[in-house]
py3Dmol code that shows the C-alpha trace and the ligand (Angstrom):
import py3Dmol

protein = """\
ATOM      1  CA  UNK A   1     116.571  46.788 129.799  1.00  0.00           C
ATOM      2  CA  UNK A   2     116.044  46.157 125.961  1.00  0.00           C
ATOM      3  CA  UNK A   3     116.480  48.921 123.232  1.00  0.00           C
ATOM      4  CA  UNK A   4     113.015  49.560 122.252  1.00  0.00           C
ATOM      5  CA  UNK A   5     112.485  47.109 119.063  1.00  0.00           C
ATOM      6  CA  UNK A   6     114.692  43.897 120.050  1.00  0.00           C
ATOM      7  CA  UNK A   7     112.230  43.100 122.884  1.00  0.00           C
ATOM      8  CA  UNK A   8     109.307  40.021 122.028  1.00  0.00           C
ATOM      9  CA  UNK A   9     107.013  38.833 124.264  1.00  0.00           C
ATOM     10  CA  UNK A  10     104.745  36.180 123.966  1.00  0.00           C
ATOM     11  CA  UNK A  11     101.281  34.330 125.322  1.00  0.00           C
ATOM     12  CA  UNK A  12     101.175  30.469 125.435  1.00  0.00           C
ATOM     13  CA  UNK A  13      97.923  29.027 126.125  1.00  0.00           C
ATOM     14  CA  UNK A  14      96.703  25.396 126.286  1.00  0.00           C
ATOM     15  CA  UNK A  15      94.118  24.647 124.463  1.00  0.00           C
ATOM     16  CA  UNK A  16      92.505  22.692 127.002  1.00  0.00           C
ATOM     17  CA  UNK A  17      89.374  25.523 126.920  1.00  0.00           C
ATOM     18  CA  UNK A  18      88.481  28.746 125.990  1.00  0.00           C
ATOM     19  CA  UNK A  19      90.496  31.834 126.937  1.00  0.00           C
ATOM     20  CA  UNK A  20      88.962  32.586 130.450  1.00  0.00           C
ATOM     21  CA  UNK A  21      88.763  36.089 132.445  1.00  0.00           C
ATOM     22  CA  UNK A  22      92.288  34.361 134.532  1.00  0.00           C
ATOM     23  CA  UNK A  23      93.784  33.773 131.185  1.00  0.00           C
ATOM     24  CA  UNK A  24      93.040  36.992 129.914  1.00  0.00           C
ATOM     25  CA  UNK A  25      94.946  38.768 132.431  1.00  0.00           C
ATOM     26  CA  UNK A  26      98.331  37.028 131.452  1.00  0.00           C
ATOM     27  CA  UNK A  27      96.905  37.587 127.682  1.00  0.00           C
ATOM     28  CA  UNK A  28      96.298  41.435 128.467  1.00  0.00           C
ATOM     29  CA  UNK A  29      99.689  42.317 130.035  1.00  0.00           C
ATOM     30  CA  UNK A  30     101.971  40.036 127.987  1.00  0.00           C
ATOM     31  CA  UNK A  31     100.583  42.174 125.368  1.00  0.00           C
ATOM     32  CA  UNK A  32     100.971  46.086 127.120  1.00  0.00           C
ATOM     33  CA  UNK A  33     104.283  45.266 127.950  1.00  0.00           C
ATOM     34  CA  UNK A  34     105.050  44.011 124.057  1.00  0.00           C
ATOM     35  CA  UNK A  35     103.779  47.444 123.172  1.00  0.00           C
ATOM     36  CA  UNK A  36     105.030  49.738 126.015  1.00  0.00           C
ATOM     37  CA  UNK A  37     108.536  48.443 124.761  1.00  0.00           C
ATOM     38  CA  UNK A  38     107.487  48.559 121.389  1.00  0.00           C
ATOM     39  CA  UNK A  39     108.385  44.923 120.920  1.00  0.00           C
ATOM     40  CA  UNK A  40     106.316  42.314 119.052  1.00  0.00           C
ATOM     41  CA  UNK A  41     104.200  39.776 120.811  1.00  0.00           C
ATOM     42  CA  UNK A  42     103.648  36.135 119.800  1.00  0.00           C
ATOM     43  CA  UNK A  43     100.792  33.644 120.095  1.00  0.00           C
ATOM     44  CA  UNK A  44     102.017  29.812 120.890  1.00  0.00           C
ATOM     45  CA  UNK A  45      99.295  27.525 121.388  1.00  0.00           C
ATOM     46  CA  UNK A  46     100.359  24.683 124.202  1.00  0.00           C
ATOM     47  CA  UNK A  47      99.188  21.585 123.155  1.00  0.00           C
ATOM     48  CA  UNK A  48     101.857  19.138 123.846  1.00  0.00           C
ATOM     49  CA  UNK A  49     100.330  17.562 126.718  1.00  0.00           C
ATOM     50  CA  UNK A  50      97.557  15.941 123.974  1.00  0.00           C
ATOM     51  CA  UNK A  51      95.870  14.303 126.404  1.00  0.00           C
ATOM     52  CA  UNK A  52      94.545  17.768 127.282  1.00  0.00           C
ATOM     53  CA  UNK A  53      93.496  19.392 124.324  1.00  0.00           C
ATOM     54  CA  UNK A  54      90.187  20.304 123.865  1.00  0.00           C
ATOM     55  CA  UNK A  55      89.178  20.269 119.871  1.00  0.00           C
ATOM     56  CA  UNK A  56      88.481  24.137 118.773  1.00  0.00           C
ATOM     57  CA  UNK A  57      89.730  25.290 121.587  1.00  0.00           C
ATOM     58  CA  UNK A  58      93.066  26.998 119.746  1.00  0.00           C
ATOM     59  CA  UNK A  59      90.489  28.565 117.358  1.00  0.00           C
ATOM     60  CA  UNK A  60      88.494  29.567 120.069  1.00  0.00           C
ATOM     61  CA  UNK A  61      91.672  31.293 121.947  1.00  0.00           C
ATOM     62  CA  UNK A  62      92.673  32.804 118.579  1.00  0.00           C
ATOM     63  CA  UNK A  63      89.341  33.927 117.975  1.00  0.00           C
ATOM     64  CA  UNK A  64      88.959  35.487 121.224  1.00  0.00           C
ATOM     65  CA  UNK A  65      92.104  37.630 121.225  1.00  0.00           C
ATOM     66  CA  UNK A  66      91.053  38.807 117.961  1.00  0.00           C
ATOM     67  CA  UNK A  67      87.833  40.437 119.238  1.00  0.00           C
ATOM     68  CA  UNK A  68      89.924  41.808 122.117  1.00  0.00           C
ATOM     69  CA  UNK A  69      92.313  43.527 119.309  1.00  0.00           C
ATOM     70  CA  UNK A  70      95.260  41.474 120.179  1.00  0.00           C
ATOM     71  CA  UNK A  71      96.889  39.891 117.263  1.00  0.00           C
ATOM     72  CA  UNK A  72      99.968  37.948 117.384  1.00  0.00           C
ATOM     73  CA  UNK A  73     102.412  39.714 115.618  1.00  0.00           C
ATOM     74  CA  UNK A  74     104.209  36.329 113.667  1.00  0.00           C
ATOM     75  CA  UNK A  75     103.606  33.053 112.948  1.00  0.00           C
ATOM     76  CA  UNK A  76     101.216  31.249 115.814  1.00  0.00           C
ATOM     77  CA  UNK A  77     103.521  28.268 117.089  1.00  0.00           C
ATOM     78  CA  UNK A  78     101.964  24.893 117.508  1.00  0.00           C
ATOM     79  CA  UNK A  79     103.585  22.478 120.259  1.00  0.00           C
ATOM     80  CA  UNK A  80     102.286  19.343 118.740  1.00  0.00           C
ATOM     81  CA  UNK A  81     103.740  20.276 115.681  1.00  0.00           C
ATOM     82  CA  UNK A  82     106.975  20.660 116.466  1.00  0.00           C
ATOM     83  CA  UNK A  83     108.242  17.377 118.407  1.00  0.00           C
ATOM     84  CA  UNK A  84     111.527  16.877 115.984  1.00  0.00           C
ATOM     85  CA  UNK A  85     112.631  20.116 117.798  1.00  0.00           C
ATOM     86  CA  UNK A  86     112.110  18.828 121.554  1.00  0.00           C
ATOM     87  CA  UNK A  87     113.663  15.749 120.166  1.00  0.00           C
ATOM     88  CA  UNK A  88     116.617  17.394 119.184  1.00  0.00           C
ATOM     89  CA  UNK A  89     116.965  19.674 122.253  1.00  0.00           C
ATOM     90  CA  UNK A  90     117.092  16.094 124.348  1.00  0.00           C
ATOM     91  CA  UNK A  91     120.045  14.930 121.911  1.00  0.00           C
ATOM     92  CA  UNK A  92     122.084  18.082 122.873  1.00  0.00           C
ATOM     93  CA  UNK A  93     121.491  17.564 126.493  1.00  0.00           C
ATOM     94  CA  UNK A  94     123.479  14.270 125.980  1.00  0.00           C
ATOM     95  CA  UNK A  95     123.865  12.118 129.218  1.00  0.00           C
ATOM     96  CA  UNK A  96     122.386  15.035 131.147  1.00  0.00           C
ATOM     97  CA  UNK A  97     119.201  13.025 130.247  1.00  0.00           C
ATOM     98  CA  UNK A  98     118.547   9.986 131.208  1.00  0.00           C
ATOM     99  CA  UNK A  99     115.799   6.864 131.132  1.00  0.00           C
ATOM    100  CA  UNK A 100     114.081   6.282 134.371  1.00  0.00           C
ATOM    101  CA  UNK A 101     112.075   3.133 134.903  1.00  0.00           C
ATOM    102  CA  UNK A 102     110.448   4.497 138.598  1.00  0.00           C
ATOM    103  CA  UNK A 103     106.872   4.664 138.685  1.00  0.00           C
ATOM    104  CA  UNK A 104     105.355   7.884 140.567  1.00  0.00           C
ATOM    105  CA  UNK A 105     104.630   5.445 143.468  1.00  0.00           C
ATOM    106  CA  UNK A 106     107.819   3.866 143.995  1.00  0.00           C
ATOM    107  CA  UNK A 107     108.886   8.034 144.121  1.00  0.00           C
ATOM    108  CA  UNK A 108     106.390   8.686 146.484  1.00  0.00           C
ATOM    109  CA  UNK A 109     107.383   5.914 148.890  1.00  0.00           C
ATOM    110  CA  UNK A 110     110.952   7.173 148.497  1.00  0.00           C
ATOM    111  CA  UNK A 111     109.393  10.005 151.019  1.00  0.00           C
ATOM    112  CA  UNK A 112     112.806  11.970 149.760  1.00  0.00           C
ATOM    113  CA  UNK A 113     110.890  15.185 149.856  1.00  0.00           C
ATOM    114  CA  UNK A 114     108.231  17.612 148.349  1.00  0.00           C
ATOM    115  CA  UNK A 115     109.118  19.892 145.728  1.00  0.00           C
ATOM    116  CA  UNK A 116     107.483  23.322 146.045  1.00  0.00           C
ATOM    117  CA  UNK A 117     104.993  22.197 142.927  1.00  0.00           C
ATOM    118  CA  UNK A 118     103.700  19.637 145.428  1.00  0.00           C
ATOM    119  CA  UNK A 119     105.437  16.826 143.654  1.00  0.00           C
ATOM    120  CA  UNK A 120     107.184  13.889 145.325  1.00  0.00           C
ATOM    121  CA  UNK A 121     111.228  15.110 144.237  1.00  0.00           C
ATOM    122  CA  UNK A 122     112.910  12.056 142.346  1.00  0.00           C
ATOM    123  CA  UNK A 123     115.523   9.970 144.488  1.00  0.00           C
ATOM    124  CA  UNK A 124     117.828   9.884 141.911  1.00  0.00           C
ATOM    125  CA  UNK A 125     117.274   5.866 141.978  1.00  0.00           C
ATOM    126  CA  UNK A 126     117.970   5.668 137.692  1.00  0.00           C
ATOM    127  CA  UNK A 127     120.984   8.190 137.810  1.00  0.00           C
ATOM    128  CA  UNK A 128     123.500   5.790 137.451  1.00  0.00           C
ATOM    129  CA  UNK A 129     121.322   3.143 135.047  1.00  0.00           C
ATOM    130  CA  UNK A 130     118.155   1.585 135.223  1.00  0.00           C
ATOM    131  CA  UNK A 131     118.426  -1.516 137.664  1.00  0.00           C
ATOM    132  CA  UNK A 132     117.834  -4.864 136.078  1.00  0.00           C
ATOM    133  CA  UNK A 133     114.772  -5.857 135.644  1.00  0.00           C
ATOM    134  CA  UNK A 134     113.286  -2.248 135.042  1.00  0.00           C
ATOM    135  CA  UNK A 135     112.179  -0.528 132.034  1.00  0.00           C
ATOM    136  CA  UNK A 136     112.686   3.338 130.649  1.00  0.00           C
ATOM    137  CA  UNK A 137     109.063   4.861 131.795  1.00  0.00           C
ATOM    138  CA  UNK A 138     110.587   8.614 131.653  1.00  0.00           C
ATOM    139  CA  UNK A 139     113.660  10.716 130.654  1.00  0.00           C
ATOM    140  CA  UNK A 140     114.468  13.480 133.294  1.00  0.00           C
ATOM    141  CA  UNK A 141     117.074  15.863 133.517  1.00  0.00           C
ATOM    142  CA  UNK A 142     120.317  15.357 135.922  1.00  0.00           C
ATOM    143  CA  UNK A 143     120.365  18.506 138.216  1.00  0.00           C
ATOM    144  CA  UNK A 144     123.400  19.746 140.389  1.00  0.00           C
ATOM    145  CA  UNK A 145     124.003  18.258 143.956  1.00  0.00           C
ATOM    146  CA  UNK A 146     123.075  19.872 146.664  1.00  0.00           C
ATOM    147  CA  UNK A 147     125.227  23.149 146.771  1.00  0.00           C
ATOM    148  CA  UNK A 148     127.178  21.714 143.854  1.00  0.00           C
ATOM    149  CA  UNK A 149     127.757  25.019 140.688  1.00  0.00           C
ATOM    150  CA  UNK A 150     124.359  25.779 139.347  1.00  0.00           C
ATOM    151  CA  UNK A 151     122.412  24.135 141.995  1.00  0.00           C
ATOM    152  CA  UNK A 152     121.102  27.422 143.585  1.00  0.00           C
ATOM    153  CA  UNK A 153     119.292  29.432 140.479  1.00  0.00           C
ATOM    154  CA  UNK A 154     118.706  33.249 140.869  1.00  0.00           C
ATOM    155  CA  UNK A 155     116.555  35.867 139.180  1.00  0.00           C
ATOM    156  CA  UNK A 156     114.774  39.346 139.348  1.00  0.00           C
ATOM    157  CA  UNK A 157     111.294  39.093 138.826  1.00  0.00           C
ATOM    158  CA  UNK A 158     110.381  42.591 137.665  1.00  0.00           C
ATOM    159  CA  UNK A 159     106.833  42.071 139.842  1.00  0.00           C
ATOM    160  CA  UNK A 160     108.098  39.955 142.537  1.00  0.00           C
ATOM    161  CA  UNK A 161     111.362  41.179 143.383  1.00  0.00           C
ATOM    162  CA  UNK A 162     114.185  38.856 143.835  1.00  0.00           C
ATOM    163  CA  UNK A 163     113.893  35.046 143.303  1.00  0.00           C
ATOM    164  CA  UNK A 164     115.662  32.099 143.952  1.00  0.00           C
ATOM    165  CA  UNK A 165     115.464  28.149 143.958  1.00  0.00           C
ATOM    166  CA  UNK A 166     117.421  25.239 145.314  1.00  0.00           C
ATOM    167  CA  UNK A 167     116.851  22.360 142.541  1.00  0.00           C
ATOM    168  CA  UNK A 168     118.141  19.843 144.076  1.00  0.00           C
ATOM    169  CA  UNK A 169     115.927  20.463 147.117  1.00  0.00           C
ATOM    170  CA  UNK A 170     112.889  22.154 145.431  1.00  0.00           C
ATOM    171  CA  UNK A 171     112.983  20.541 142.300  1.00  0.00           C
ATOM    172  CA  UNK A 172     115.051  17.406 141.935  1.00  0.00           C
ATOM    173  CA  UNK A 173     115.765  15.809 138.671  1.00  0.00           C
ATOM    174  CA  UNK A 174     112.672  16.190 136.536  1.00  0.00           C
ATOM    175  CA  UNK A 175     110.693  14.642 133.604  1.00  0.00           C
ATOM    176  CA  UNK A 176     111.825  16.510 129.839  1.00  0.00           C
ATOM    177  CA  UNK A 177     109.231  13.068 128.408  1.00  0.00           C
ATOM    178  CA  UNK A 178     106.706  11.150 130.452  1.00  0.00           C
ATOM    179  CA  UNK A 179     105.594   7.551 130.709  1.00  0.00           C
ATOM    180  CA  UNK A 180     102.723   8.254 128.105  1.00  0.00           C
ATOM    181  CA  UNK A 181     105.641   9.854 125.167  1.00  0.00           C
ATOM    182  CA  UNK A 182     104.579  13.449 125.500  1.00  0.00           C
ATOM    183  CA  UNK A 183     107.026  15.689 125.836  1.00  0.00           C
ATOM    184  CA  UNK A 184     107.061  17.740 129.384  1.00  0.00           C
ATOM    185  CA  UNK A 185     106.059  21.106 129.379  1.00  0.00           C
ATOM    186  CA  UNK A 186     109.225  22.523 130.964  1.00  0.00           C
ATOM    187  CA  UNK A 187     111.340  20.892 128.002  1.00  0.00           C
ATOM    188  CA  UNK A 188     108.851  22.461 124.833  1.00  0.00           C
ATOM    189  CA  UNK A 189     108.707  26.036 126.719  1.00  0.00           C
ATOM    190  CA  UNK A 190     112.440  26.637 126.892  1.00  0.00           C
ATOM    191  CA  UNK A 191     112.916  25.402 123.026  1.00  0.00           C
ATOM    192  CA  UNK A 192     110.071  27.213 122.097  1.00  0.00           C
ATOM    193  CA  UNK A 193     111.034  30.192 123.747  1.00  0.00           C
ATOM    194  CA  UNK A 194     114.295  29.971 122.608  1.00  0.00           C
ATOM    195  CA  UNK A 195     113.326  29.510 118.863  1.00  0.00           C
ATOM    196  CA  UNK A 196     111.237  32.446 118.559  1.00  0.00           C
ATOM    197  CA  UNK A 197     113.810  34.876 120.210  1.00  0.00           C
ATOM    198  CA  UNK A 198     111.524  35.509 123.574  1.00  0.00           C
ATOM    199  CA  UNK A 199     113.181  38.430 125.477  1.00  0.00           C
ATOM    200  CA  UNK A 200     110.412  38.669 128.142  1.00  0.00           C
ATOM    201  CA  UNK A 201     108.151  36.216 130.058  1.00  0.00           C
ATOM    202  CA  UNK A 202     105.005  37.879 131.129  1.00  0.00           C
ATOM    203  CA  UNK A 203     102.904  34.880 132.777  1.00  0.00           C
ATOM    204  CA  UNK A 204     100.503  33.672 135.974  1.00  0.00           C
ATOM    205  CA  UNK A 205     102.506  33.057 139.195  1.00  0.00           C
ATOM    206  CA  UNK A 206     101.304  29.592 139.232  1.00  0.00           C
ATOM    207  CA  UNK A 207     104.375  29.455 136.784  1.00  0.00           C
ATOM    208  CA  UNK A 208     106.698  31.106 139.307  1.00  0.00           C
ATOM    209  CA  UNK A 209     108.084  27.646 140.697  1.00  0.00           C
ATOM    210  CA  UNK A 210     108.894  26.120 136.776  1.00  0.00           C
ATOM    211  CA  UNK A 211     111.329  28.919 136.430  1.00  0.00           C
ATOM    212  CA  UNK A 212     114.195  28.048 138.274  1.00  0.00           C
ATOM    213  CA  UNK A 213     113.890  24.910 136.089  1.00  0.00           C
ATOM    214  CA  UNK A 214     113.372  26.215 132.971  1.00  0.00           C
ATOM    215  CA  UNK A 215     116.483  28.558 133.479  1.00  0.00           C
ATOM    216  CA  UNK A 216     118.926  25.795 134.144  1.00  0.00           C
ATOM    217  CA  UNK A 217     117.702  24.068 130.995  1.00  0.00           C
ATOM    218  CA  UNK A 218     118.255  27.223 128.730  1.00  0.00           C
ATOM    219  CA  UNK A 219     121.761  27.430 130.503  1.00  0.00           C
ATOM    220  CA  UNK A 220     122.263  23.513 129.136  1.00  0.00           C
ATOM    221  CA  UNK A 221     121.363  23.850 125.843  1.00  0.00           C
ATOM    222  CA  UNK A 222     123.101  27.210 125.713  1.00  0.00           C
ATOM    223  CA  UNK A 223     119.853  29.161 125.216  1.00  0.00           C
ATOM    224  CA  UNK A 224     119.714  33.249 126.512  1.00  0.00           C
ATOM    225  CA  UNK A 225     117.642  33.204 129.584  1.00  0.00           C
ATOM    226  CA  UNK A 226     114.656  36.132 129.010  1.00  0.00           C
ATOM    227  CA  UNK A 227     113.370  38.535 131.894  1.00  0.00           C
ATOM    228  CA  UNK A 228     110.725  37.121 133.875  1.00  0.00           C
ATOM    229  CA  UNK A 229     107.526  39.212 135.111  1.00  0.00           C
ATOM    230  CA  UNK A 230     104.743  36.616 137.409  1.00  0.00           C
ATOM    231  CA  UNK A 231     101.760  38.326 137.445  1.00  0.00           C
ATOM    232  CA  UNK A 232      99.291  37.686 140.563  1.00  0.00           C
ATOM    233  CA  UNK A 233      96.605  34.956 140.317  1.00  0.00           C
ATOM    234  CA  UNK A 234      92.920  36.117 139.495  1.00  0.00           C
ATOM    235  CA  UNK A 235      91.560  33.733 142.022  1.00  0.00           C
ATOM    236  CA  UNK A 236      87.738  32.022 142.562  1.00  0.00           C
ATOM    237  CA  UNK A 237      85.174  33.401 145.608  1.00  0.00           C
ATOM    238  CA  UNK A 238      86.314  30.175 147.382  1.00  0.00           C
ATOM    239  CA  UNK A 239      90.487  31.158 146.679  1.00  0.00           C
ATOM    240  CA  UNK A 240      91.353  28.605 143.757  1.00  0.00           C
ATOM    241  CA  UNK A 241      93.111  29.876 140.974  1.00  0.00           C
ATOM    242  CA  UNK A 242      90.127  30.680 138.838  1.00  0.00           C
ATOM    243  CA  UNK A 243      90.841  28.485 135.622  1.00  0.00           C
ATOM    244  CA  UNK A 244      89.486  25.724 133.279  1.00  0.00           C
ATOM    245  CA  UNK A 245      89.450  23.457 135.417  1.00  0.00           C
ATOM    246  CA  UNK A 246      87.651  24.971 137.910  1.00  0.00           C
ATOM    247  CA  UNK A 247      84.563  25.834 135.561  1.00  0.00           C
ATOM    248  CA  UNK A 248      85.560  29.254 134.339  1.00  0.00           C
ATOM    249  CA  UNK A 249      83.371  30.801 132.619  1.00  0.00           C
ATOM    250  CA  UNK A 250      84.441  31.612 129.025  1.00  0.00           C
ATOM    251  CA  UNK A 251      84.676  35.643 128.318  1.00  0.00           C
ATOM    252  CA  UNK A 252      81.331  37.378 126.970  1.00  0.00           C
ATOM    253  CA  UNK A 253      82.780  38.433 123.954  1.00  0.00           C
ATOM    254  CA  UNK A 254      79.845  40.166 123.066  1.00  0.00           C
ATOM    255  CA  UNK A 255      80.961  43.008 125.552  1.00  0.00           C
ATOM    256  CA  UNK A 256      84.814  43.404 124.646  1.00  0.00           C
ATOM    257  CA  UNK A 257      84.971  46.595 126.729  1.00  0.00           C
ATOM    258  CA  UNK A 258      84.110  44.935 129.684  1.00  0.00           C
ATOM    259  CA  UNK A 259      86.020  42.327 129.645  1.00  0.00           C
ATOM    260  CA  UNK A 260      89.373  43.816 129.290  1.00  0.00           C
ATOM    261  CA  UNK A 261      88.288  46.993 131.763  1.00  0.00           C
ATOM    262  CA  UNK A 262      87.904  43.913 134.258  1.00  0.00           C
ATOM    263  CA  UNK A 263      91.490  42.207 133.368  1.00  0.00           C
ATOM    264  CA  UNK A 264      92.843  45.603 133.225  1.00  0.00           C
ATOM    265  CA  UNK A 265      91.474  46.658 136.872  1.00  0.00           C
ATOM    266  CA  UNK A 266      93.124  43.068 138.155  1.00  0.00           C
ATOM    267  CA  UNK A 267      96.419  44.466 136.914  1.00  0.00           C
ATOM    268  CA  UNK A 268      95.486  47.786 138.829  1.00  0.00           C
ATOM    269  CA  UNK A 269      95.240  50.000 135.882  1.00  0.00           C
ATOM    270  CA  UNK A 270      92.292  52.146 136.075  1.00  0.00           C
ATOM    271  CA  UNK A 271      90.622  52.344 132.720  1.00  0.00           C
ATOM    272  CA  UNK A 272      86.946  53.167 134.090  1.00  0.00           C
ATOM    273  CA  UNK A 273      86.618  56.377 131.818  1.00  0.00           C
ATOM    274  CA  UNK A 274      87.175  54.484 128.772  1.00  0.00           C
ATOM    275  CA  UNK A 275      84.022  54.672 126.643  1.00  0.00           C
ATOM    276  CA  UNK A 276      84.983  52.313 123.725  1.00  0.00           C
ATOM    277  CA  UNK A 277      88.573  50.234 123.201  1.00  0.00           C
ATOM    278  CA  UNK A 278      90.569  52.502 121.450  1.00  0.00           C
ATOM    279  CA  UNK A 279      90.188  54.924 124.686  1.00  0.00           C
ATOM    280  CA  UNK A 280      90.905  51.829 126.712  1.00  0.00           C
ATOM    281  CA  UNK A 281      94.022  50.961 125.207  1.00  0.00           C
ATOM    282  CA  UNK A 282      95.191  53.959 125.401  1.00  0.00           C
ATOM    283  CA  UNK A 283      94.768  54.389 129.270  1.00  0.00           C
ATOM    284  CA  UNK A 284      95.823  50.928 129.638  1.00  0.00           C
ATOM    285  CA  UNK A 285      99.376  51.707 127.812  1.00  0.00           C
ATOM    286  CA  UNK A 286      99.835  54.603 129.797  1.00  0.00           C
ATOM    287  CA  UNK A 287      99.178  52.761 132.933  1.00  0.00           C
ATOM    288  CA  UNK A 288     101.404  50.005 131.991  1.00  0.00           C
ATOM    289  CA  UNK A 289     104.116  52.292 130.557  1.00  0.00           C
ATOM    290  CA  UNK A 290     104.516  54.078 134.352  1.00  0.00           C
ATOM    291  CA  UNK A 291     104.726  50.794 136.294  1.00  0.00           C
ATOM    292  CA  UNK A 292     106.209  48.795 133.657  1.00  0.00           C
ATOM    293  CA  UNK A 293     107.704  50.636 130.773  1.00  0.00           C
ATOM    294  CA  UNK A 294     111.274  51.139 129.219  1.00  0.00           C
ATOM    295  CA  UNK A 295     112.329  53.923 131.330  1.00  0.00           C
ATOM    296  CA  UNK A 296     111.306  51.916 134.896  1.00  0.00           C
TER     297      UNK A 296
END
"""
ligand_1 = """\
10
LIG
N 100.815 26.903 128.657
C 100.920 27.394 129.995
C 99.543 27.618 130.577
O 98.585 27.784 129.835
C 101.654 28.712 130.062
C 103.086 28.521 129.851
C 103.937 29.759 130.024
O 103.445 30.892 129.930
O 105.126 29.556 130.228
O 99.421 27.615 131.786
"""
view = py3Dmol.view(width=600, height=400)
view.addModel(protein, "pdb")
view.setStyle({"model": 0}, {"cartoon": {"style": "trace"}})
view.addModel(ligand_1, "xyz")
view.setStyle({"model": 1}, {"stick": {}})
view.zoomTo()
view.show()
């Protein structure tokens, strides 16, 4: 565990919609456990994939946590800002990276496998160069052979207990920038992690499976690899993780209380007897602190 002081956490929305009662959750405990280790906690907002962004939507976020009293305690990062940094992540990996001309289709009908994400997993078809003929559509990342050093990745999830992933079967090599330019996700997370000194990963378990990925990049680039903590998914009546796309409802921010009584009762903290926030956060620490804190 961290020495109270070097720890820093951090919540990274897309801006792809308002901060939603799902989003709120990871919002809410990224920031107890920030406090409960008396650590600093960091807005980023996740635009990168642009074709997803949602104009005011940052603001809106930002706005939101602000009436919630959660403040980012630094700079707010801005993906789309900061592509010469991805860019220059991709020239240390070197030949790790490389240009693949396959379209998703010709992957598909490769029938190699599934990848726990429910993505067809790359043959491997551009590893050696693209065949003639063929153009660079993506650049992905080489991982290990099958049982090859580094192929099986491990880590403690301090919810979920022990974790681990096979790339080369679960993941296969994967897409650091797509067809349409953007950088991936998986490729701006690590950097951005990296750059602002995250210790600990508080996020939905719909981000569970990107981990084993995202840890294997850190080790290539020679970044420190964070603690991880997957928090359940708030789910819809009909079992879809409730979210934007989905229709979620944006918070009523006109009854603050509520709404983070309700994200705090997901997490199982009961902070029922609070009659205004300050009372609330202080039950809320103290529940967080006993599952979660330094001394756990
Ligand atoms: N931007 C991602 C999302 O909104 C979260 C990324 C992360 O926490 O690693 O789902």
């Amino acid at each position: 565990m961290s020495m109270a002081g070097d720890y820093v956490g951090r919540f990274a929305p897309s801006p792809s919609g308002p901060l939603h009662a799902g989003s709120l959750v990871a919002a809410l405990a990224s920031f107890l456990d920030a406090r409960v280790h008396g650590g600093r906690w960091l807005l980023r907002i996740e635009d990168i994939d642009e074709t997803r962004t949602v104009p005011g939507a940052a603001e809106d976020i930002a706005n939101a946590l602000a009436a919630l009293d959660m403040h980012s305690d630094g700079p707010v990062l801005v993906q789309s800002q900061r592509k010469h940094r991805y860019q220059a992540a991709r020239d240390k990996l070197g030949a790790l990276a490389y240009p693949c001309g396959c379209s998703r289709k010709e992957i598909a009908d490769s029938r190699v496998g599934t990848a726990s994400d429910g993505a067809a997993i790359y043959p491997g078809t551009c590893r050696g160069g693209l065949a003639p003929g063929k153009t660079a559509r993506t650049l992905r990342l080489r991982v290990p052979d099958a049982g090859a050093e580094g192929e099986l990745v491990r880590f403690d999830d301090r919810w979920l207990g022990p974790q681990s992933q096979h790339l080369a079967a679960e993941a296969g090599d994967f897409v650091l920038q797509r067809a349409d330019g953007f950088w991936a996700y998986q490729l701006a997370v690590v950097v951005d992690d990296a750059e602002q000194g995250v210790t600990d990963i508080v996020r939905g378990a719909d981000l569970l499976d990107s981990t084993a990925r995202q840890i294997y990049l850190q080790r290539q680039l020679g970044y420190p690899t964070p603690r991880y903590l997957h928090l359940p998914l708030l789910t819809n009546a009909t079992g879809e993780k409730f979210s934007k796309q989905n229709g979620a409802q944006a918070l009523d921010l006109a009854r603050p209380l509520d709404e983070l009584q309700r994200a705090a009762g997901f997490l199982g903290l009961d902070t029922r007897a609070a009659q205004d926030r300050q009372a609330f956060w202080t039950l809320a620490l103290a529940g967080w602190d006993t599952r979660f804190g330094p001394r756990r």
